[in-house]
C-alpha positions in Angstrom: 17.5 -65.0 -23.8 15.0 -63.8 -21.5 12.3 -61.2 -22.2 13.9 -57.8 -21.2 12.1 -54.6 -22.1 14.9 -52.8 -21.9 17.5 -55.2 -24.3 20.2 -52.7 -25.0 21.2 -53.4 -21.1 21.6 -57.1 -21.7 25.1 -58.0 -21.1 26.1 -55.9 -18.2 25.8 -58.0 -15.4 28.5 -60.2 -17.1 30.8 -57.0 -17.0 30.1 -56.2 -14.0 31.2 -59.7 -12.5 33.6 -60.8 -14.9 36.8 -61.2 -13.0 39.9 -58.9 -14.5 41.6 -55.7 -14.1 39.6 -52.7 -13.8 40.7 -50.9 -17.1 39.2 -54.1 -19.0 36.0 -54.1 -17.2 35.8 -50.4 -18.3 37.0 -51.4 -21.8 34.1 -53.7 -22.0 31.6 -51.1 -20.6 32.9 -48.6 -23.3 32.6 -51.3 -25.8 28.9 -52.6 -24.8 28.1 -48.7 -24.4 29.0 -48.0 -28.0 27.7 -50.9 -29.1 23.9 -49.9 -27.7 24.2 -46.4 -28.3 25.2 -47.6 -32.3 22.0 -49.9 -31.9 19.9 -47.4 -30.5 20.9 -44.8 -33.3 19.8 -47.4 -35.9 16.5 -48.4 -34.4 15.6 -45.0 -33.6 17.1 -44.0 -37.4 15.1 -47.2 -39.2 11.4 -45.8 -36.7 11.9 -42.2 -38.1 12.6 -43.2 -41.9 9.1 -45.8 -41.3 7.4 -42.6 -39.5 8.8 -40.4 -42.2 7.3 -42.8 -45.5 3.3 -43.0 -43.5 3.4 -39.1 -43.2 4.6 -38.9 -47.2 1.9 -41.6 -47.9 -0.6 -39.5 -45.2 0.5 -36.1 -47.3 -0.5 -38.1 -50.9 -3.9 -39.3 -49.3 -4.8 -35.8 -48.7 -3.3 -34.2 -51.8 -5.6 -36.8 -53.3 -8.6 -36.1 -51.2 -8.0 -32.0 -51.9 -8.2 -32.9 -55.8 -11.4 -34.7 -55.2 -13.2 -31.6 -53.4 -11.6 -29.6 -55.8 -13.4 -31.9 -58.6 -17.0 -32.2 -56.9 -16.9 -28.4 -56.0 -16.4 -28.0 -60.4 -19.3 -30.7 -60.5 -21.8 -29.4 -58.4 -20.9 -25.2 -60.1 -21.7 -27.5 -63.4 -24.6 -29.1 -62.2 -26.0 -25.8 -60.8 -25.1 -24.2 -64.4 -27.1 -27.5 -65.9 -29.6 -27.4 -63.9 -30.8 -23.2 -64.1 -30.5 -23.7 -67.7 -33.1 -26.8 -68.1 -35.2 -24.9 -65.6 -35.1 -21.4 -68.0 -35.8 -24.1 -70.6 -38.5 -25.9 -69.0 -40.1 -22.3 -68.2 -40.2 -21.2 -71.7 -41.9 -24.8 -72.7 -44.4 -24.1 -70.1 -45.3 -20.6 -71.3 -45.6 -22.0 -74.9 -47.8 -24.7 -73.5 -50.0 -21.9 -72.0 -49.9 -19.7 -75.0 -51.2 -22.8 -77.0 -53.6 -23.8 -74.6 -55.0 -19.9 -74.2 -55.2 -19.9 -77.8 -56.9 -23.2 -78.2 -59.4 -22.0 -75.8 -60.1 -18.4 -77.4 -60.8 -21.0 -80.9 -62.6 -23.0 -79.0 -64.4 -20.1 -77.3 -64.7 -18.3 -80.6 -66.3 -21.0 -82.6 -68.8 -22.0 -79.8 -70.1 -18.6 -79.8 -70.0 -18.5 -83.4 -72.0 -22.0 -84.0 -74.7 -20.8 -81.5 -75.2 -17.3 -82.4 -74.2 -15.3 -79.7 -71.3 -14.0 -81.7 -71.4 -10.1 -80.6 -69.5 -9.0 -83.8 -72.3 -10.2 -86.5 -75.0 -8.3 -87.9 
């Protein structure tokens, strides 16, 4: 069988030389044009249905990839919630940390004038 890029053709050089009546030449062509057209119908049919399951599989992949935007968009809303809250946390640790510092230093400020005598407040 040779290599024919066009196969459905194949055969009609034998009608065409084949010796007989014309009415079974024609029967023949009929026959062989059916025949293609049936084989053409079911290639054609057999491409869409493989064309038709990558677009399903194509639809699911990005279905799949909207859920997963969907989901890091809720992450990242979490993570921004998360993270505003441990920063109003870490703010109030900070201005207790100062508080106790300040307060440390006034004792510390109050008891060095006090051992030396500069106090302002004694008689």
């Amino acid at each position: 069988m040779p290599n024919n890029i066009f196969p459905e053709l194949e055969g009609w050089e034998e009608i065409n030389s084949n010796g007989g009546t014309i009415g079974t030449s024609i029967n023949k062509a009929i026959h062989k044009l059916v025949i293609s057209i049936a084989n053409l119908r079911s290639g054609v049919s057999s491409q869409l249905g493989y064309l038709q399951n990558k677009i399903e599989r194509l639809q699911d992949t990005a279905d799949q990839l909207n859920q997963s935007f969907k989901q890091l968009n809720g992450n990242i809303k979490k993570s921004d919630e998360s993270s505003t809250k441990l920063a109003a946390a870490l703010n109030r640790l900070t201005l207790f940390g100062v508080l106790v510092a300040g307060i440390g230093i006034l004792l510390a400020l109050i008891q060095f004038l006090f051992e030396n005598k500069i106090w302002p407040f004694t008689q």
